[in-house]
C-alpha positions as CSV (number, residue, x, y, z in Angstrom):
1,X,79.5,94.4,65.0
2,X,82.4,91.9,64.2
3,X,82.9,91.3,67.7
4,X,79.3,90.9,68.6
5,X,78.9,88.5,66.0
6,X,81.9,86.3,67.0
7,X,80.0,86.2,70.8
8,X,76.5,85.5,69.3
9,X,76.6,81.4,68.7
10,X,77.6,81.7,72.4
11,X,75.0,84.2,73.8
12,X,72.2,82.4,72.2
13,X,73.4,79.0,73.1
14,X,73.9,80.6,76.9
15,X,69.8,81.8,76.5
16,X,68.4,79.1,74.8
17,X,67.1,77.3,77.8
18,X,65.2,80.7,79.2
19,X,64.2,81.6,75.7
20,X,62.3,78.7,75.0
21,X,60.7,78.0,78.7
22,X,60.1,82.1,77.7
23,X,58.0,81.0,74.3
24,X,56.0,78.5,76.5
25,X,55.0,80.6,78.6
26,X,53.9,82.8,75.8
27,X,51.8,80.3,73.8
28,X,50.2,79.6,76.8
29,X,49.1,83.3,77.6
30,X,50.0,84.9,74.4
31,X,48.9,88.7,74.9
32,X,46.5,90.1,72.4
33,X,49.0,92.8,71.8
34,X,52.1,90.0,70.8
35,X,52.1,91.3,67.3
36,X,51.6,95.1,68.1
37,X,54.8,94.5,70.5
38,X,57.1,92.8,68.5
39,X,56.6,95.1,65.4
40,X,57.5,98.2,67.5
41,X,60.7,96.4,68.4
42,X,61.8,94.8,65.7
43,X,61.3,98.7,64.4
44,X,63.0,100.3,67.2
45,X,66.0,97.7,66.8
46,X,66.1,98.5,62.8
47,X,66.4,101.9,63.5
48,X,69.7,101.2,64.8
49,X,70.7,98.1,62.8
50,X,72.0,98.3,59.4
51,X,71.9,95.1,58.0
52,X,75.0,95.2,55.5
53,X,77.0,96.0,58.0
54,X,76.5,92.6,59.3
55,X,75.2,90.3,56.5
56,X,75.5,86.8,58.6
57,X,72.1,85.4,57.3
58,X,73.5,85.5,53.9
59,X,77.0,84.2,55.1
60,X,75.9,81.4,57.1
61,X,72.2,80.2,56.2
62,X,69.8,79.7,52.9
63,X,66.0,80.7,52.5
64,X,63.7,78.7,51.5
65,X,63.0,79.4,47.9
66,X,59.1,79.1,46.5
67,X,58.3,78.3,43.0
68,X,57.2,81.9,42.8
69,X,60.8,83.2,43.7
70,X,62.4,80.6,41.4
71,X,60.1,82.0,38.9
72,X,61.3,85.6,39.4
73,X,64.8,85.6,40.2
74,X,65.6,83.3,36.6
75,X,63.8,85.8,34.5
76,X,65.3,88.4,35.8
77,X,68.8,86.1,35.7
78,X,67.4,85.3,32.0
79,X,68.0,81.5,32.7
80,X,65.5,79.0,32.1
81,X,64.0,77.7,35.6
82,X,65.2,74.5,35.2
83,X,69.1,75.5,34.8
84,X,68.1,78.0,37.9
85,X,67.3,75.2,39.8
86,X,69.7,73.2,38.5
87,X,72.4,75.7,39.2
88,X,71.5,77.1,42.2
89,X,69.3,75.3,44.2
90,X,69.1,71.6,46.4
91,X,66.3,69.9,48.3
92,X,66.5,70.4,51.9
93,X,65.5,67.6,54.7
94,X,61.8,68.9,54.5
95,X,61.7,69.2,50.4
96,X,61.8,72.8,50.2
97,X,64.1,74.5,48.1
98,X,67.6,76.0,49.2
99,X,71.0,77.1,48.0
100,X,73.5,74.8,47.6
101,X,76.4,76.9,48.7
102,X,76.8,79.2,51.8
103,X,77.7,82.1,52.0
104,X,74.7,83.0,49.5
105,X,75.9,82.8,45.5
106,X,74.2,86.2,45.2
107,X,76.0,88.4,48.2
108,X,78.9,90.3,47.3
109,X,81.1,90.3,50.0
110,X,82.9,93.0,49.8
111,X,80.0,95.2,51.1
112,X,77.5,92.6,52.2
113,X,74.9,93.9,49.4
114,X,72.6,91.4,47.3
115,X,73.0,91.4,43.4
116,X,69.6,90.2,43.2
117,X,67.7,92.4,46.1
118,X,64.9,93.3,44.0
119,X,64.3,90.0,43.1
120,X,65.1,88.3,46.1
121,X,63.4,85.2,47.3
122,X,60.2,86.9,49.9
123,X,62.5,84.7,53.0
124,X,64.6,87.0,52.6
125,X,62.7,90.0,52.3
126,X,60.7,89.1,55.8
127,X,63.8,87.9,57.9
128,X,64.4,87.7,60.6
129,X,60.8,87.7,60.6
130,X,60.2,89.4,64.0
131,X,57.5,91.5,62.8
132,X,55.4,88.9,61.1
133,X,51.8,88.6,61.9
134,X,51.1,85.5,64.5
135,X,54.5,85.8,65.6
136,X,53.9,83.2,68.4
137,X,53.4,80.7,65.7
138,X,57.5,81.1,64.7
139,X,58.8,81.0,68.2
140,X,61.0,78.0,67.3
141,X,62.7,79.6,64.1
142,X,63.3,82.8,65.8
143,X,65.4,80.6,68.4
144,X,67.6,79.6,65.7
145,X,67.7,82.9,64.4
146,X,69.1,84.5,67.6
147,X,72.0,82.8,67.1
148,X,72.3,84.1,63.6
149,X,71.1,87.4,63.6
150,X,72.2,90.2,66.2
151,X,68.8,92.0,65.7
152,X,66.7,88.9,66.2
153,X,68.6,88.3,69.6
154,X,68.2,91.9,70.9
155,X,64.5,91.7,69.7
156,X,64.1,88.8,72.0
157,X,65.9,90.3,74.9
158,X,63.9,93.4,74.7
159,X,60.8,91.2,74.5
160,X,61.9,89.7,77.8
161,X,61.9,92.9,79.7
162,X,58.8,94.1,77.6
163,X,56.7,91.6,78.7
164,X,58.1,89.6,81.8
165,X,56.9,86.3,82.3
């Protein structure tokens, strides 16, 4: 995994060009079947993917946090939502809500695990969000997420040969 994750950046930068002449081709004929595809593969590719052994979503980007995550994660922190926010979280470029420092404040490195996983903001419950519903509508996220996320990029590749365009 190490390895693969070193080669990533690079991989996804080398398919960037086919991957998105790939998603506009697939707005333009998006099968009926998109969502029905990408949920078997993002399952087929989880069956062989364990995310702690990887962790590089928590290491190298923030979710977005909602009002209802901040809500939850401080009770269950016991902190006020205001020192939460305060603490914890900045105002990205688009006024959403993210963590100020990276790797994540809540992953434990040692093992890649989440202190707060049952409380953890719903971004990061749905990522790399391959198998959301009107997946053609996130096309341009799940490019950036290729070059984050090993299982997003294999996703896509097996996409590719799924459905050739």
């Amino acid at each position: 995994m190490e390895e693969f994750l070193k080669e990533l950046p690079e991989l996804a930068k080398e398919k960037h060009v086919e991957n998105k002449k790939y998603f506009a081709k697939l707005k333009k004929r998006t099968p009926k079947r998109l969502d029905l595809i990408m949920q078997d593969l993002h399952e087929k590719e989880f069956e062989k993917t364990d995310c702690l052994t990887c962790g590089n979503c928590c290491k190298t980007t923030s979710p977005i946090f909602t009002n209802k995550d901040i809500q939850r994660i401080s009770k269950h922190l016991k902190m006020k939502v205001v020192n939460f926010i305060s603490q914890y979280l900045d105002r990205d470029a688009d006024d959403f809500y993210v963590l100020k420092t990276s790797p994540c404040t809540f992953l434990d490195l040692n093992d890649n695990s989440c202190f707060i996983y049952d409380v953890r903001p719903k971004a990061c419950g749905e990522y790399p969000h391959t198998n959301r519903r009107k997946f053609i509508q996130i096309t341009d996220l799940t490019l950036i997420n290729t070059a984050i996320c090993p299982a997003s990029y294999n996703i896509i590749e097996a996409l590719k040969e799924k459905l050739p365009l």
